[in-house]
Legacy VTK file of the C-alpha trace (Angstrom):
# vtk DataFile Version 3.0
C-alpha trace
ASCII
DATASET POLYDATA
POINTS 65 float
80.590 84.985 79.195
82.056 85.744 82.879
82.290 81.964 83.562
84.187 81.165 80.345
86.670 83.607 81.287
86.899 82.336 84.552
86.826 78.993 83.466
90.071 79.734 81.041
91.479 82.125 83.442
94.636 80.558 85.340
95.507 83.325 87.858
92.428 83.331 90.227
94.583 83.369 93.042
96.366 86.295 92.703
92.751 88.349 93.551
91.886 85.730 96.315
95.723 86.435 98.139
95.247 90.443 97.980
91.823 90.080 99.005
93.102 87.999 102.665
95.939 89.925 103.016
93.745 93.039 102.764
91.684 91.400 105.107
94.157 90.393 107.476
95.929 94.150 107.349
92.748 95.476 108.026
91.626 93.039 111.103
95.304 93.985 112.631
94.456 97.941 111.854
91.254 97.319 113.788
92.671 95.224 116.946
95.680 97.882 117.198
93.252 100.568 117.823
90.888 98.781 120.261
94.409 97.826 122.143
95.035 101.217 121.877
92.179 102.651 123.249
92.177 100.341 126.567
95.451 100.994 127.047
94.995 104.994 127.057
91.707 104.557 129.751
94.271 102.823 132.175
97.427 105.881 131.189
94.750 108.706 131.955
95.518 108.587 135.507
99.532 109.257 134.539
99.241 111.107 132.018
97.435 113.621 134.737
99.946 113.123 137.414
102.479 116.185 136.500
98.863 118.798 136.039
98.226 118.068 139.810
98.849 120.584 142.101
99.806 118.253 145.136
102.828 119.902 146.959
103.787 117.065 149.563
105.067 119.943 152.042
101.591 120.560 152.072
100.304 117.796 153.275
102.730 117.886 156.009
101.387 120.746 156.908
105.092 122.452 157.129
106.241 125.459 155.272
107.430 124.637 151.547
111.404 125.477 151.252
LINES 1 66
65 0 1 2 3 4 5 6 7 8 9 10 11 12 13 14 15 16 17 18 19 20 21 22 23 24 25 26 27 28 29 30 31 32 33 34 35 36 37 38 39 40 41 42 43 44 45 46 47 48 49 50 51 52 53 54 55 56 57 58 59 60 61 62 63 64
């Protein structure tokens, strides 16, 4: 019974076309993140930067003004 109506059935492609897009959507969901989550490892460092308590008069060893 399934193959007759696939035999008669003239819109197969319809379910093949959202089935790649789908597919495509969700392998572009997937590389965004991993993108995503290399690109945040190398920010960590500046993202930090303002939290630092590094006052350069210090290193000078000179009063702060």
């Amino acid at each position: 019974m399934l193959q007759e109506f696939l035999g008669r059935t003239e819109h197969l492609h319809f379910p093949l076309a959202a089935l790649i897009l789908f597919f495509l959507v969700f392998l572009g969901v997937v590389i965004r993140v991993v993108r995503g989550a290399v690109k945040r490892k190398s920010l960590d460092h500046v993202a930090s930067l303002p939290l630092e308590d590094d006052d350069p008069s210090d290193a000078q060893g000179g009063p702060a003004r």
